[in-house]
N, C-alpha and C positions, 0 to 999 in steps of 0.2 A: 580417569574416573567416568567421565561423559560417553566414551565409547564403549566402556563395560557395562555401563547398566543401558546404556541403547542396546546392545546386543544381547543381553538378558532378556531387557522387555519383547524385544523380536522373538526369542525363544519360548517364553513366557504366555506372550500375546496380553500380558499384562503393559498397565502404560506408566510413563514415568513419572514418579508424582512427588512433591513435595521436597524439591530437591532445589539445592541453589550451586551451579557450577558456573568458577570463577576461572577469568586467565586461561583457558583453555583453546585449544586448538583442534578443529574436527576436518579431516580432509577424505575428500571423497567415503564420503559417508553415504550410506541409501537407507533412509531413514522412514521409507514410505506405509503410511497407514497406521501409523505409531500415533499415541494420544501422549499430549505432557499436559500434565494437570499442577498449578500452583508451583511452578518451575522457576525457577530466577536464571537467566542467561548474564552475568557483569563480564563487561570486558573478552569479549567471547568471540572468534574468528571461525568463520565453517567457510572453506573451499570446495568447491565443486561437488554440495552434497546436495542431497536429493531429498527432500518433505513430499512428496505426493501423497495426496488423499490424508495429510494426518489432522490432529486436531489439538488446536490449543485452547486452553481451558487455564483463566487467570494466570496467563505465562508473563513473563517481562522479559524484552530484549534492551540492555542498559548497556549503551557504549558497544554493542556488539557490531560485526562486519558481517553480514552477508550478501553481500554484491557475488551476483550472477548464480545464484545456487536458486531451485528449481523446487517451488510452492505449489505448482500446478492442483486443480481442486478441493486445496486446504479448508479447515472452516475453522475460524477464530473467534473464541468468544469471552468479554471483558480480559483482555487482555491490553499489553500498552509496549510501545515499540518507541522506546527512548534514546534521544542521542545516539544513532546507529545509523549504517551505511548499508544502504542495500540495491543500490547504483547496477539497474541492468538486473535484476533478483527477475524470476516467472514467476506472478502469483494472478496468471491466467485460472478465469472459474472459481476466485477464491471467496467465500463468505465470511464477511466481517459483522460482528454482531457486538455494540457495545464495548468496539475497541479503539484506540487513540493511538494517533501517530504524533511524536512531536521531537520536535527541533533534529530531526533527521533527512537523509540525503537516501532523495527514492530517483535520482534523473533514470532515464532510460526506463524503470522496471516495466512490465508486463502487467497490467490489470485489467486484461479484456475479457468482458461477460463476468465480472467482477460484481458481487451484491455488496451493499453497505446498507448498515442499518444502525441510527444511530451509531456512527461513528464520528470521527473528530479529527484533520489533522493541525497542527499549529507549529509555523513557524517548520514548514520541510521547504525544501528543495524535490519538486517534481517535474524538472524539466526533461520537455521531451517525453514523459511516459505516456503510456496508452492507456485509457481509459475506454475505450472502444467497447460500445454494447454492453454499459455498466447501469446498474440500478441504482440511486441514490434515496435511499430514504431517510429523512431527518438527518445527512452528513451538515456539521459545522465546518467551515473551513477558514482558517483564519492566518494570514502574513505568510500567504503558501505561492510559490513561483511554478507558476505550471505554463512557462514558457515554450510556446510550440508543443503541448502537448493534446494531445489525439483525444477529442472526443467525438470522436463520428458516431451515430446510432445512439447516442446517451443523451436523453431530456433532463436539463440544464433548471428544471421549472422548478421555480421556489428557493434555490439553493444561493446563497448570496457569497456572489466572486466581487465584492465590493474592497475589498482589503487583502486584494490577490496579487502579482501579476500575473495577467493573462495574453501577455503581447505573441503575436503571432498562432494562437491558439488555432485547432483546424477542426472543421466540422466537414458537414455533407452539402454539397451547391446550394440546398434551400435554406439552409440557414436553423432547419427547423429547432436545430438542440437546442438554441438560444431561447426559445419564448420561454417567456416568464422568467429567464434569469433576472438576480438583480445584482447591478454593477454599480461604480459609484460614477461621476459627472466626466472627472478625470478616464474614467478608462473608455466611457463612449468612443472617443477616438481612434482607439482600437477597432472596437468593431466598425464602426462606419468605414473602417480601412476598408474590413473582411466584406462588407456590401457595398462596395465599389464608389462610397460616398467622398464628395472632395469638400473637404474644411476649407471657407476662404476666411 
């Protein structure tokens, strides 16, 4: 069902709307420049498919798997990415707008040059992913493990990693991405690690 009316809309240049696909499995799928509007993804598995340039528009990804399939310059708006796996996913260039991540598993993925805007994640796994030359505006982030994960060239300012882990987190020599973040007492130690500071 999911791969017939994707290759409709492709044919169409219509996008897919208002549709809730369950239990499904999508493999090697090129899904690129396709709009899903008010979609329900439950329980949903995509292998090695391809979103380039599409757009989601009040989608929900619930319990779904897409680890390592390819988002590159998506733009998402009030949508919500639920209990899902997307471990190693590209959503390099991607615009989030009023969308929520929560209680899912992003380690590895790709988010460089990434816009957030009023976004939220709660309670993910984002170890090790790249954040690199990301915008944050008004993101909440809350019981988020962003262990060893890559913020070089992204200003940190305002944004409260106080209820994070942030161990081994990497930035650029000067430290800059840091100002104005706010941490809590406990994770100082971290960073004083990162500026070469020694706790006696």
């Amino acid at each position: 069902m999911l791969r017939e009316q994707i290759d409709e809309a492709k044919s169409t240049e219509d996008p897919v709307e208002g549709a809730t696909f369950e239990n499904e499995t999508l493999t090697d799928a090129d899904c690129s420049k396709l709009d899903f509007k008010l979609v329900t993804f439950q329980d949903c598995r995509f292998e090695r498919c391809t979103f380039l340039r599409v757009g989601f528009y009040n989608v929900r990804f619930v319990k779904c798997d897409f680890s390592n399939c390819n988002f590159t310059e998506s733009y998402w708006k009030q949508s919500c990415i639920e209990s899902c796996r997307g471990d190693g996913a590209d959503m390099n260039c991607n615009h989030f707008k009023e969308t929520t991540f929560f209680d899912s598993s992003l380690c590895y993925a790709n988010f460089t040059k990434s816009v957030w805007e009023s976004c939220s994640l709660k309670d993910c796994l984002c170890k090790e992913a790249f954040f690199t030359e990301s915008r944050f505006k008004k993101l909440k982030l809350g019981n988020v493990d962003l262990s060893r994960a890559d913020f070089f060239k992204t200003a940190l300012k305002g944004i409260d990693l106080s209820d994070c882990i942030i161990t081994g987190i990497m930035v650029s020599d000067t430290f800059r991405e840091l100002y104005g973040v706010k941490i809590g007492i406990l994770q100082a130690a971290d960073i004083a690690v990162m500026l070469g500071v020694k706790i006696v």
